[in-house]
C-alpha positions in Angstrom: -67.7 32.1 168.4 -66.2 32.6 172.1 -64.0 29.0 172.1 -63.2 27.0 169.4 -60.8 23.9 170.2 -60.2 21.2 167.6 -57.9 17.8 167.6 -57.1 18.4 171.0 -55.2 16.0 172.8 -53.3 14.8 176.0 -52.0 11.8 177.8 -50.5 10.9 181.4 -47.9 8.4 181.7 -48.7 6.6 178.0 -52.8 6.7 178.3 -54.6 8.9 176.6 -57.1 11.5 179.0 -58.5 13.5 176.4 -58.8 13.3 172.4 -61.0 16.1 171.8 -61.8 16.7 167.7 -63.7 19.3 168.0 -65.7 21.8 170.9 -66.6 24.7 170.1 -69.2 27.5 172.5 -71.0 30.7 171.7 -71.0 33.6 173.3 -72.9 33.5 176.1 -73.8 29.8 176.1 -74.5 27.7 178.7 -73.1 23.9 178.0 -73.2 21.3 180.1 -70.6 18.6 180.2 -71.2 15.0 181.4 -70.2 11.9 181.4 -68.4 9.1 183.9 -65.7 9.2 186.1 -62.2 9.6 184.2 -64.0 10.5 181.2 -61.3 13.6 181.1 -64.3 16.4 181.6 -61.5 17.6 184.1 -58.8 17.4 182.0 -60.4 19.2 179.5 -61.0 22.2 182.0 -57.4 22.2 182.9 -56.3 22.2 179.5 -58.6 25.4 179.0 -57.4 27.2 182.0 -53.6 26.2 181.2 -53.2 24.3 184.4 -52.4 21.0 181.9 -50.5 21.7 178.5 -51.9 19.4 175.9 -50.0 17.3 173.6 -51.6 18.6 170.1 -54.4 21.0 169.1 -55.6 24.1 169.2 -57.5 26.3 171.6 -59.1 29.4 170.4 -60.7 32.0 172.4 -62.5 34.9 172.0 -60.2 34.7 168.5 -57.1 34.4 170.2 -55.2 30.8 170.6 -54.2 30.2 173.9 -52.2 27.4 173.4 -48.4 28.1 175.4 -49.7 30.7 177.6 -49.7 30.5 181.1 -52.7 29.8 183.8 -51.9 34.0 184.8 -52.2 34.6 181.3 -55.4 32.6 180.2 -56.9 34.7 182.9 -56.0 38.2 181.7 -57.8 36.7 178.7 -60.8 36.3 180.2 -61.0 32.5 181.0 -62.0 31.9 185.1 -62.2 28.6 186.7 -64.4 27.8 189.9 -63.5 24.0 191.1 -65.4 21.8 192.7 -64.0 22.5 196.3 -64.9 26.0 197.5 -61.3 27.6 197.5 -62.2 30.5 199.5 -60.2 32.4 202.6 -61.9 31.0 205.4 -60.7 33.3 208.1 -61.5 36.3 205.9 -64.9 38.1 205.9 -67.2 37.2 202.6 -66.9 40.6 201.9 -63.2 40.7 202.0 -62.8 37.6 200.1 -64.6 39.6 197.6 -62.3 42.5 197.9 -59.2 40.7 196.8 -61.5 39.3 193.7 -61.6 42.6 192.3 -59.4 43.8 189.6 -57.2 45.6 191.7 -53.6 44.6 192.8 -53.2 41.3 193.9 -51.3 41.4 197.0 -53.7 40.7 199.8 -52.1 43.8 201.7 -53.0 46.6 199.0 -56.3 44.9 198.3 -57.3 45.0 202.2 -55.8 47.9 203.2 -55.3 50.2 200.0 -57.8 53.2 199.2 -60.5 51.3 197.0 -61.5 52.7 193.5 -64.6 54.6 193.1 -67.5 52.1 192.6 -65.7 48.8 194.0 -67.9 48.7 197.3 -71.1 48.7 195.2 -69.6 46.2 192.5 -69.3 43.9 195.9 -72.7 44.4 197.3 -74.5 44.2 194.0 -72.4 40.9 193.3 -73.4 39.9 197.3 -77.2 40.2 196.7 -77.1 38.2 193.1 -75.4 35.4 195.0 -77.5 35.4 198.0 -74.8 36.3 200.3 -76.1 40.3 201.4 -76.6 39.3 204.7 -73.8 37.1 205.5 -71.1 40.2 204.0 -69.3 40.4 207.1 -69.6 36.8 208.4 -66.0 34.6 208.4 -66.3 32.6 204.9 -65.3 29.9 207.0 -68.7 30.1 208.5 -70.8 29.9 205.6 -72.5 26.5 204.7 -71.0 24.5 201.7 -73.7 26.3 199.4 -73.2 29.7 200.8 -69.0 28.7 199.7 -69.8 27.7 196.8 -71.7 30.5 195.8 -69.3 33.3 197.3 -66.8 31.0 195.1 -68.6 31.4 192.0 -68.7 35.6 192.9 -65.0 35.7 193.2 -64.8 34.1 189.5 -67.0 36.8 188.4 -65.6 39.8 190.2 -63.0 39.0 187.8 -64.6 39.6 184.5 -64.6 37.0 183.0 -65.6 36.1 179.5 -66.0 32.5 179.9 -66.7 30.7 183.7 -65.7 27.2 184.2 -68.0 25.6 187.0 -66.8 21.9 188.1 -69.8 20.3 189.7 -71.7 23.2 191.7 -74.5 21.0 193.1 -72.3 18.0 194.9 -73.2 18.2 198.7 -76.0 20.5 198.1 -79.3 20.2 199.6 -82.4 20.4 196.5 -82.9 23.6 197.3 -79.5 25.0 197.2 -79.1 23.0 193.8 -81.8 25.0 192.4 -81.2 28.1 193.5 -77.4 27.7 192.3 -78.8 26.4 188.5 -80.9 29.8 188.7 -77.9 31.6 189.5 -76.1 30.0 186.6 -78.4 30.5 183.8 -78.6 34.0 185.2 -74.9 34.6 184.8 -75.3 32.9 181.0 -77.1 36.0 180.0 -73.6 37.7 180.1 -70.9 35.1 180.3 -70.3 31.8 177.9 -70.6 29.3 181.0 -69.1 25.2 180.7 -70.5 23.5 183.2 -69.6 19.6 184.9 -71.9 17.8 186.8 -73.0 14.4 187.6 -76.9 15.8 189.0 -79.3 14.9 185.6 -82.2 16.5 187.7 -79.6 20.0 187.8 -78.4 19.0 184.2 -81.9 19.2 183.2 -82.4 22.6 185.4 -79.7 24.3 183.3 -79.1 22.8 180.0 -81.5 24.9 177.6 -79.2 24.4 175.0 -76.9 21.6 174.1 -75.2 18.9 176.8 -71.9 16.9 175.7 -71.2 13.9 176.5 -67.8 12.6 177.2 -66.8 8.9 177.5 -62.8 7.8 177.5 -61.6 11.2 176.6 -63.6 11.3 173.2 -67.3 13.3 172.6 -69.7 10.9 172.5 -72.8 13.1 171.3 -73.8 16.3 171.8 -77.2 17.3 171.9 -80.5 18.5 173.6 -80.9 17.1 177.3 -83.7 14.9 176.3 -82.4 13.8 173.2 -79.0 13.4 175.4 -80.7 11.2 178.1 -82.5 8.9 175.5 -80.0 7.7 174.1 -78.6 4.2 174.4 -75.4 4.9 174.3 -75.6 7.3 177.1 -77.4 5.1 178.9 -74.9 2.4 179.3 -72.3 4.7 180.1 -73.6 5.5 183.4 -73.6 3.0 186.2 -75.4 3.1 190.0 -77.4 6.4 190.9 -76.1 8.5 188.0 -78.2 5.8 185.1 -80.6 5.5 187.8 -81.4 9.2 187.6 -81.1 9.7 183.9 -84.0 6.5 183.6 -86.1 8.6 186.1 -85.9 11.5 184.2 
């Protein structure tokens, strides 16, 4: 088993975000969590990346708890996070923004300037074509359309090695065919990685969720279970208001 967290809990200013019994992921799984707004899907990925300390439980990963370590820590373990805003240098070349990904030293100087190890360059350009991005290498990431950031995002999270990606909502403000191609890319990168997964998008929920989909509601799982079984369900159902019940009806 790649994560294993049980009775996990947290709370802001006396309300409770997140009371999580029991998660657990495979290697090389691809979940997909959903669920409304403030239903602590976010929380949850803090709390696995150590950005938020949670109140009780445990956390286990790749058999290692990771409960009191720190975010620089929980890294080196093999934990990477991609948020839902593109985080990229935007006056720094795509390719260079991939430089300082790689597991060199992590001073922008040395990573720009240093000698690079054998192999890096081709690491860089092999990650550039799997994301789409070969032709835009030398363009200013602050150039690239939301999708192309988001994907040269989701390249600097892998440059890192990392055992298990966190991906919060990679399809908002994506056109359909960006969406898609980013669910390929993603079920791609689940043949080598355990992959969680937020969105909102059932028609990209349904794209990448050949497995299970958990649903979170008020901090606590709901269900878990295959997307149709997921989408069918009543319970489900009248979680989700507007265009997000909308979609899961149409589905």
């Amino acid at each position: 088993m790649l994560l294993e967290v049980n009775e996990l809990a947290v709370s802001f200013g006396g309300v409770q975000a997140l009371n999580l019994q029991h998660f657990q992921l495979e290697d090389r799984e691809l979940r997909v969590i959903i669920g409304p707004n403030g239903a602590g899907k976010s929380t949850f990925m803090d709390i696995l990346c150590g950005k938020t300390k949670p109140d009780t439980g445990s956390i286990v990963f790749n058999g290692k708890p990771t409960r009191g370590l720190t975010e620089v820590q929980i890294a080196e373990m093999g934990i990477g996070r991609k948020f839902q805003k593109p985080s990229v240098f935007p006056g720094l070349s795509v390719y260079e923004n991939m430089l300082l990904a790689t597991r060199m030293k992590k001073d922008v100087f040395t990573s720009l300037f240093s000698r690079m190890p054998a192999g890096v360059q081709e690491k860089i350009e092999a990650m550039a074509e799997r994301v789409g991005l070969t032709s835009a290498l030398h363009k200013q990431a602050g150039a690239l359309s939301h999708g192309q950031k988001q994907w040269l995002e989701i390249a600097i999270v892998v440059l890192q090695d990392p055992r298990l990606l966190l991906i919060d909502e990679p399809a908002a403000g994506m056109s359909d065919r960006e969406a898609e191609k980013t669910g390929e890319l993603l079920l791609e990168l689940s043949k080598q990685h355990g992959v969680i997964v937020i969105e909102h998008d059932m028609h990209f929920v349904k794209q990448i969720a050949t497995k299970l989909v958990s649903v979170l509601v008020n901090g606590k799982l709901l269900m878990e279970g295959p997307f149709e079984e997921v989408k069918n369900d009543q319970r489900v159902i009248d979680c989700y208001l507007g265009r997000v019940n909308a979609q899961l009806e149409k589905l």
